[in-house]
N, C-alpha and C positions, 0 to 999 in steps of 0.2 A: 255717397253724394256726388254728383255729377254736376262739374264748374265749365263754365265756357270761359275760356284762357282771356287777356287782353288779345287783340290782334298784333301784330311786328309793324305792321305798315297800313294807315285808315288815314282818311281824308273825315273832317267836322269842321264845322264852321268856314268853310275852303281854306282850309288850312293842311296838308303834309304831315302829316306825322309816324316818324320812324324811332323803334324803339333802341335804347340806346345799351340800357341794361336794365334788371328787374331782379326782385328778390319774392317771395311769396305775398309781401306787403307793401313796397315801393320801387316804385316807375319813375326813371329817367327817360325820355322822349328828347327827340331834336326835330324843332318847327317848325318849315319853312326851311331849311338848312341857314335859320339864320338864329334862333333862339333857343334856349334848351326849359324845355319842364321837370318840375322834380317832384313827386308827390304820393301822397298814401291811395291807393287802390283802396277803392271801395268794391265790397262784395253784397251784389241785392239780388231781392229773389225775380226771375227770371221769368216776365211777363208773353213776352217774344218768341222764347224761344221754348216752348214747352219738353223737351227733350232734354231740357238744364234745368237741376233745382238752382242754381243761384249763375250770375255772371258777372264778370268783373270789369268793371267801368274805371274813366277819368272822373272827374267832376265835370260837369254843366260849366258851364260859362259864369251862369248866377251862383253853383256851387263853391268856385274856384277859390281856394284861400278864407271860404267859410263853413268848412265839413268839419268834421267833429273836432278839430284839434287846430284847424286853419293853418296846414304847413303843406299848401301847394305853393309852390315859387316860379316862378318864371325868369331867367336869366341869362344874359348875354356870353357869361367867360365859363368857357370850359370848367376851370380853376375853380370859382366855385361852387358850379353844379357840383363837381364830383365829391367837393367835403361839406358839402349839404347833404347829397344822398347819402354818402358815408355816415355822419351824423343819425341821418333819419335809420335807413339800413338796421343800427345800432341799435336805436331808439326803439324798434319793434322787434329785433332779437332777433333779425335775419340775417344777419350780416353776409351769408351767404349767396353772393350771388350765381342764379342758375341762367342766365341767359347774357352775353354779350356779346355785342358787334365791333 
């Protein structure tokens, strides 16, 4: 099966977003260099890009903090993005992260 990865650095909603770290199943992002996101990647089947069966997205704006489990966050302090993602990381049994800046 063939995934098309998140990107490291994409512009939405004119918004910046560079990725901060990642596990198979959750994304830390920093926004604007002013805010950090923290949340479960979602994986859907791949409309776009016919060369991928599935790709992996943030949530929508309308999605945000209402996807299956409602644990995207949006946060100002370093501090507790990172024992949030920690948490989350945990929480999906990845705790491995394979990507940090």
């Amino acid at each position: 099966m063939k995934i098309r990865i998140l990107k490291e650095r994409f512009r939405k909603n004119g918004y910046s977003y560079s990725l901060v770290k990642r596990t198979d199943n959750v994304y830390m992002f920093l926004v604007d260099d002013k805010r950090i996101e923290v949340g479960k990647i979602v994986k859907v089947k791949s409309k776009f890009f016919p060369e991928y069966d599935l790709i992996e997205i943030i949530p929508s704006n309308e999605q945000f903090g209402r996807t299956v489990d409602g644990r995207e966050f949006s946060l100002s302090s370093k501090k507790e993005a990172e024992s949030y993602y920690n948490k989350q990381a945990l929480k999906y049994n990845m705790a491995k992260t394979i990507i940090t800046f």
